[in-house]
DRENVEXKOL-246819 format. One record per residue (C-alpha): residue in three letters; z, y, x. Coordinates in pm, 1 decimal, always signed. Example, Ala and Ser with C-alpha at 12.3 -4.5 7.8 and 13.67 -1.06 7.14 Angstrom:
BEGIN
type / c3 / c2 / c1
ALA / +780.0 / -450.0 / +1230.0
SER / +714.0 / -106.0 / +1367.0
% end
This chain:
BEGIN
type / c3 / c2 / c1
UNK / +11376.9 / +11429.8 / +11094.7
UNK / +11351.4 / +11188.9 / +10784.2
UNK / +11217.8 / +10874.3 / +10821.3
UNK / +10915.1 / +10871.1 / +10648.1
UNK / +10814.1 / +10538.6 / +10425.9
UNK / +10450.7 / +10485.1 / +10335.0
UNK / +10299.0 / +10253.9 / +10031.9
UNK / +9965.4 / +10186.7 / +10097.9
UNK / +9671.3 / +9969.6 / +9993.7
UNK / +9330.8 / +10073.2 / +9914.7
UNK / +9339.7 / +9829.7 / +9616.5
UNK / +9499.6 / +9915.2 / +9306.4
UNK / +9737.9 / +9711.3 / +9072.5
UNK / +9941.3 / +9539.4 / +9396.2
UNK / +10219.2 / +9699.5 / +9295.6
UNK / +10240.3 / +9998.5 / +9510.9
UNK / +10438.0 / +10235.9 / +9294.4
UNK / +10678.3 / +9948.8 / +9155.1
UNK / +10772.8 / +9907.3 / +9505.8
UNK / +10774.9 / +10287.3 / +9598.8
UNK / +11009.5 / +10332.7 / +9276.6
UNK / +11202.5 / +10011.5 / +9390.9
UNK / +11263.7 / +10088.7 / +9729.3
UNK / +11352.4 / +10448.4 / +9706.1
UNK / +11597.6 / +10409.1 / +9411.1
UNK / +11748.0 / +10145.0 / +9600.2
UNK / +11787.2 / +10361.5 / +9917.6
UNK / +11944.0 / +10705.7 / +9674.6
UNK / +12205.1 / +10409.2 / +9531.5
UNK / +12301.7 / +10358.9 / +9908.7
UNK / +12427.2 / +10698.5 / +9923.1
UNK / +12127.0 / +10851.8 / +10113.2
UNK / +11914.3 / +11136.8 / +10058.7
UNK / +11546.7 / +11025.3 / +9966.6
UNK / +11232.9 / +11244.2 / +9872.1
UNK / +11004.0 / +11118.4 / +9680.7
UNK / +10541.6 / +11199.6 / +9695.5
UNK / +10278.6 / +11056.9 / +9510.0
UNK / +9962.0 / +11135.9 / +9642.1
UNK / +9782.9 / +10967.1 / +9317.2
UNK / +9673.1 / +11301.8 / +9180.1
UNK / +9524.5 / +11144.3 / +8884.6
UNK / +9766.1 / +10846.8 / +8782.9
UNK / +10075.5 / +10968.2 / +8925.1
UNK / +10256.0 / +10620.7 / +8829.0
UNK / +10517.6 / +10701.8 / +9080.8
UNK / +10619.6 / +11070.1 / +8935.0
UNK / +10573.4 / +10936.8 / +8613.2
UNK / +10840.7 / +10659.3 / +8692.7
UNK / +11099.1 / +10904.6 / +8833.3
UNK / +10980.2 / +11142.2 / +8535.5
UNK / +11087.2 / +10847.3 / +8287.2
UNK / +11393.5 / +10823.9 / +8482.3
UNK / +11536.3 / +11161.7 / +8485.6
UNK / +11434.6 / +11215.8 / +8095.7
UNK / +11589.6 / +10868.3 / +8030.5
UNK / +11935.3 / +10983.7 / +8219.9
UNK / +11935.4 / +11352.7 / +8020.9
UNK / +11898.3 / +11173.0 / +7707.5
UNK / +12168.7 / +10888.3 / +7746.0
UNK / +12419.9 / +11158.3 / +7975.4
UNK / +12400.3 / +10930.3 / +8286.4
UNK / +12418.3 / +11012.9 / +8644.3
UNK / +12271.3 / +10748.5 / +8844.1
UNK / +12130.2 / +10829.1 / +9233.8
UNK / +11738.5 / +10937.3 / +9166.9
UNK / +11537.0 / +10989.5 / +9442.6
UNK / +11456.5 / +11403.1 / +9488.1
UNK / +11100.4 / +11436.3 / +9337.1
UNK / +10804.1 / +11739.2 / +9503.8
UNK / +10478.0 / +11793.0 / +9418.3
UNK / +10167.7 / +11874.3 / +9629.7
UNK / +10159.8 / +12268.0 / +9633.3
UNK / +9844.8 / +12380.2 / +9436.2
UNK / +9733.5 / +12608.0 / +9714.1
UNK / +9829.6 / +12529.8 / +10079.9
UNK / +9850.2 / +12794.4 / +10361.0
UNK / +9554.0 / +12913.6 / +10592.5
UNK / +9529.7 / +12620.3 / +10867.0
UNK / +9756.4 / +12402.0 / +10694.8
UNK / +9760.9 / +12092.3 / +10420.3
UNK / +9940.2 / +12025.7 / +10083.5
UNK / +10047.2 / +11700.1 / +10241.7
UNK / +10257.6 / +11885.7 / +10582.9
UNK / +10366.3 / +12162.8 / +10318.7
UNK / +10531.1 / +11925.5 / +10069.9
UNK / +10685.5 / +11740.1 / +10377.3
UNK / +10806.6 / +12000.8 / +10560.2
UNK / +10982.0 / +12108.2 / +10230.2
UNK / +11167.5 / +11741.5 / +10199.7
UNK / +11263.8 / +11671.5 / +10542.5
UNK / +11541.1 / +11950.9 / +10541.6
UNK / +11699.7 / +11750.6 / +10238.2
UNK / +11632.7 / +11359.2 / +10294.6
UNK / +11719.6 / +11094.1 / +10506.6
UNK / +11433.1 / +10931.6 / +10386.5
UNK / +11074.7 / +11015.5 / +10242.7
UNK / +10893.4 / +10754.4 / +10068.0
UNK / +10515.7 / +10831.1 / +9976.1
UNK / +10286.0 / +10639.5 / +9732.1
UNK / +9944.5 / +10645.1 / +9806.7
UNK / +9658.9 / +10624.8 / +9565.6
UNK / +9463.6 / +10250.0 / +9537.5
UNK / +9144.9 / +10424.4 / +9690.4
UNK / +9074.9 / +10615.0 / +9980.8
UNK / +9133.2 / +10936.5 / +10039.5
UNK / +9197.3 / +11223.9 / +10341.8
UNK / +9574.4 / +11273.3 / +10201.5
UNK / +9619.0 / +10904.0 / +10201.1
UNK / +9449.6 / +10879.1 / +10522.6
UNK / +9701.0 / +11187.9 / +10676.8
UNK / +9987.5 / +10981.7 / +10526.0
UNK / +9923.9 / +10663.4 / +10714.5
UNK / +9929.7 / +10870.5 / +11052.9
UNK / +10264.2 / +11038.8 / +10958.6
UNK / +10436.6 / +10657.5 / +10874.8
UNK / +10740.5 / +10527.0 / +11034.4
UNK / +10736.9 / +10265.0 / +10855.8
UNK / +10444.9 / +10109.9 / +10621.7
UNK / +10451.7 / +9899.1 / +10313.3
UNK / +10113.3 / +9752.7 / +10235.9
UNK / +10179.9 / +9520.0 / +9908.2
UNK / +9906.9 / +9282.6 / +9821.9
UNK / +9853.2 / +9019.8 / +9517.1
UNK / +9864.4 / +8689.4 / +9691.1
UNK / +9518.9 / +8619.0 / +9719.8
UNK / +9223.3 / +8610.0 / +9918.4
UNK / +9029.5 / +8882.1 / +9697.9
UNK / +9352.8 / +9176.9 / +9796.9
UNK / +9337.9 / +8942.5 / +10170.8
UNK / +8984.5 / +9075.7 / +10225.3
UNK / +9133.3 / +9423.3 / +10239.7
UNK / +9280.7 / +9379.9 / +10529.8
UNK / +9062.6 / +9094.6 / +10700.5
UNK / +8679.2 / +8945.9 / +10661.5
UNK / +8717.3 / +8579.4 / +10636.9
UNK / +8452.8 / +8273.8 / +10705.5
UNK / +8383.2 / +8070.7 / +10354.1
UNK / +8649.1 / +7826.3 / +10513.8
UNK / +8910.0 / +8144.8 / +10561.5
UNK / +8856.8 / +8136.3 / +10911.1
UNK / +8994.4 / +8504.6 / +11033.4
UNK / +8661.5 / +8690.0 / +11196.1
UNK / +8815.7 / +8984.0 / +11222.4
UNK / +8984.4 / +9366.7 / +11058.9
UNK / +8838.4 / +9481.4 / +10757.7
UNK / +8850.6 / +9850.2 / +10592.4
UNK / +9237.9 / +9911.2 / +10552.6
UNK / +9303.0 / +9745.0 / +10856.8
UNK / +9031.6 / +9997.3 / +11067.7
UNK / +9207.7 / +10267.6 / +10850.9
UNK / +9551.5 / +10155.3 / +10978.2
UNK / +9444.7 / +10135.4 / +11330.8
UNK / +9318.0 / +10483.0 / +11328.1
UNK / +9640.5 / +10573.6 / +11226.4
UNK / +9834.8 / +10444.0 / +11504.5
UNK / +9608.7 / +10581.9 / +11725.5
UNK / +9615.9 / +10915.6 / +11562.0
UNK / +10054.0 / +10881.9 / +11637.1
UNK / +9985.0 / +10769.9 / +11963.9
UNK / +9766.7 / +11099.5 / +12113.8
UNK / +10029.2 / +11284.5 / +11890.2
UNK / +10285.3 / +11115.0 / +12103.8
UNK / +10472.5 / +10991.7 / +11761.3
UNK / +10648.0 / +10650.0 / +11766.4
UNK / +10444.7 / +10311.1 / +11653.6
UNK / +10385.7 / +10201.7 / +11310.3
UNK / +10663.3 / +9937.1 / +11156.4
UNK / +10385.5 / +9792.5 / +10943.7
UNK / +10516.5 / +9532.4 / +10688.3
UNK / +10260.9 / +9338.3 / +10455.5
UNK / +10425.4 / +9228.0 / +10063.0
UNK / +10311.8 / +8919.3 / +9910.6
UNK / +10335.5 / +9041.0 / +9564.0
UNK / +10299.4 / +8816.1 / +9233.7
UNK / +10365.4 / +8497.0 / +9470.4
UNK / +10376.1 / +8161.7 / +9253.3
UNK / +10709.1 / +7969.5 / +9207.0
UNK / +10582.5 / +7660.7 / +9306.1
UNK / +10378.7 / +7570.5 / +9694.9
UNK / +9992.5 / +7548.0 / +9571.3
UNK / +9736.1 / +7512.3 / +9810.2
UNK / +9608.0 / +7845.5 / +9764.0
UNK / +9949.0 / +7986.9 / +9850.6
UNK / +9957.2 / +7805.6 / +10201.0
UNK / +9566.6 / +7931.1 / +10284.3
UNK / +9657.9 / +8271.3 / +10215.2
UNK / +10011.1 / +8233.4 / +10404.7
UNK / +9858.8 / +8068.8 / +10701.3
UNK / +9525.8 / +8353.3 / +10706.6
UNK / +9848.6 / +8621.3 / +10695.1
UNK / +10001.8 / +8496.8 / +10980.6
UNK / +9692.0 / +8429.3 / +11253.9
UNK / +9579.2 / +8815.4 / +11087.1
UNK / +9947.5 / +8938.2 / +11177.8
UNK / +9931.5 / +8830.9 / +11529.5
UNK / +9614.1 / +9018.7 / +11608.8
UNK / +9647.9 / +9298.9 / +11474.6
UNK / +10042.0 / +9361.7 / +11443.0
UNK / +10205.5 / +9369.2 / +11093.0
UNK / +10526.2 / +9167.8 / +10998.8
UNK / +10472.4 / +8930.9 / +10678.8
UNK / +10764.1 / +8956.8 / +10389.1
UNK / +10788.5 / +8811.2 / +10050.4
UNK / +10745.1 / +9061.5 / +9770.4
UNK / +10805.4 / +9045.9 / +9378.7
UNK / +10756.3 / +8785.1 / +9171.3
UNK / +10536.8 / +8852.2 / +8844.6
UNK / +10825.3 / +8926.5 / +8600.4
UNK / +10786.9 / +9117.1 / +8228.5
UNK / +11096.8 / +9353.7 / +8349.8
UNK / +10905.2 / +9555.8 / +8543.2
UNK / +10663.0 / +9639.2 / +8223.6
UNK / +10968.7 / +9707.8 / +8050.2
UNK / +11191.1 / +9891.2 / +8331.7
UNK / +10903.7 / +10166.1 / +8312.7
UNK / +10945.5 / +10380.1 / +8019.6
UNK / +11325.9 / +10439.8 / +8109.9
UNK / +11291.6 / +10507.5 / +8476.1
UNK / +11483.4 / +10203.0 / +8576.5
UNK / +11554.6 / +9994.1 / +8882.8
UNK / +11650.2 / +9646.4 / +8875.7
UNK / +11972.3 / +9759.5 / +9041.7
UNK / +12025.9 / +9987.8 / +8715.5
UNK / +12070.6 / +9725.9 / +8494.8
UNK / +12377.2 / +9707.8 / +8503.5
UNK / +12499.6 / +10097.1 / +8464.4
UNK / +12286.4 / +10131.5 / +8154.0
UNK / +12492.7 / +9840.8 / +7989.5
UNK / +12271.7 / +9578.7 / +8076.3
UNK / +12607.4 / +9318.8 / +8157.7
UNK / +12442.0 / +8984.0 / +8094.8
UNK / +12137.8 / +8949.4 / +8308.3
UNK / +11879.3 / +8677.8 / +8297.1
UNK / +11774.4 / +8479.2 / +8578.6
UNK / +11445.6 / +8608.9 / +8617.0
UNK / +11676.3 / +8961.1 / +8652.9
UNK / +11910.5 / +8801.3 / +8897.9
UNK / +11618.3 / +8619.3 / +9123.2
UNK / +11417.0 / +8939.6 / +9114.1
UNK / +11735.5 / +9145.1 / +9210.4
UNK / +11742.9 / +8915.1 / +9494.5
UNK / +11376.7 / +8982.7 / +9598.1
UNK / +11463.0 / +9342.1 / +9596.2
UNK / +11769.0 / +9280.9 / +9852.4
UNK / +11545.9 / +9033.5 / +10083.7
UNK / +11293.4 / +9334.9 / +10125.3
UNK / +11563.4 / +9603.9 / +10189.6
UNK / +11682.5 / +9326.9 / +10474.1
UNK / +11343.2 / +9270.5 / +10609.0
UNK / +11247.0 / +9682.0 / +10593.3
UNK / +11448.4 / +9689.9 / +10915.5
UNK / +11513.3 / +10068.6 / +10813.4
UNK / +11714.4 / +10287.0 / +11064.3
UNK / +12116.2 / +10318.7 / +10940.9
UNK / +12027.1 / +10090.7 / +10628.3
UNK / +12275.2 / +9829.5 / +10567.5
UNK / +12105.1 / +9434.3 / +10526.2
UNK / +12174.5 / +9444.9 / +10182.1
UNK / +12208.3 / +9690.1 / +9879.0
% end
């Protein structure tokens, strides 16, 4: 069965379909099969991406790995869901199935959470995206889970009646600052006394960096850069490169090597 990666966060702009796009382009470059859902009916910022990407590639006569893009049927069958339907039809052609979930909530997203091997949850580095997943005193004591966290737990409980593995559950600090402000360290120190009690792993994220604006409209990766005749990079495109590796290496994901 593929290994199915979920993006998820009931807040939107953290970045959830930059690192959807990000992390399943950098898993097709490894050689390995990856499918590809956005459950953002309306937005669709992830099949737009891989949209972008496959126009972009027909137009210049490239072949670079692209993840294997499927839409939510229209019309599921009696007793069943778009979101099994659309699944079923991946898993006999990926390794890997990474699914972007909308910033909101929503049945499919919640159905997605219980069907996660492995969950991304990328946040912007601050205590508004941290009450998400915690309620805090005004002194950022930790009193305890807030919604997405509740939501999370019912999907590990959902897996476990199921008789399904755990949840790897992995928390992004997106849009971190370069330098060690105060802020930075309250939010880092809430993160970790959160992950203890309730069980998520902590990993840096992406840096705020124009190139993502601009990878966009061409479907790119920073790991494309290069292909497209991108030789000299800047950097911001070699430290962000970097980031990408670090979070392949700290995904943990079955048969992937440390770095890509």
């Amino acid at each position: 069965m593929a290994h199915i990666i979920v993006v998820g966060n009931e807040k939107g702009g953290s970045g959830k379909s930059t690192t959807s796009m990000h992390v399943a382009t950098a898993l097709a470059r490894g050689g390995l099969r990856v499918g590809a859902l956005d459950l953002d009916v309306r937005q669709r910022s992830f099949a737009r991406y891989l949209e972008n990407r496959s126009a972009f590639l027909a137009r210049e006569g490239l072949d670079l790995p692209t993840p294997i893009l499927a839409e939510l049927p229209r019309d599921a069958a009696e007793g069943g869901d778009p979101l099994s339907a659309a699944v079923a039809a991946l898993d006999a052609q990926a390794d890997f199935i990474v699914i972007d979930c909308p910033g909101s909530h929503t049945k499919l997203s919640q159905m997605a959470h219980a069907l996660a091997d492995t969950l991304v949850t990328p946040m912007n580095d601050s205590f508004i995206d941290f009450d998400l997943l915690a309620r805090l005193t005004p002194e950022g004591k930790v009193l305890g889970p807030s919604i997405y966290a509740e939501m999370v737990w019912a999907a590990r409980q959902m897996r476990g009646q199921a008789g399904a593995g755990p949840i790897d559950w992995i928390v992004l600090r997106n849009r971190l600052g370069t330098t060690e402000m105060h802020n930075k360290r309250k939010v880092g120190a809430a993160l970790d006394s959160l992950s203890k009690r309730i069980g998520f792993r902590v990993a840096a994220g992406f840096a705020e960096r124009v190139i993502f604006r601009e990878l966009f409209p061409r479907g790119l990766t920073l790991l494309d850069l290069r292909d497209v005749g991108t030789t000299q990079l800047s950097m911001s495109n070699i430290a962000a490169r970097q980031e990408l590796r670090d979070l392949m290496a700290e995904l943990r994901l079955p048969g992937v090597p440390g770095a890509v």
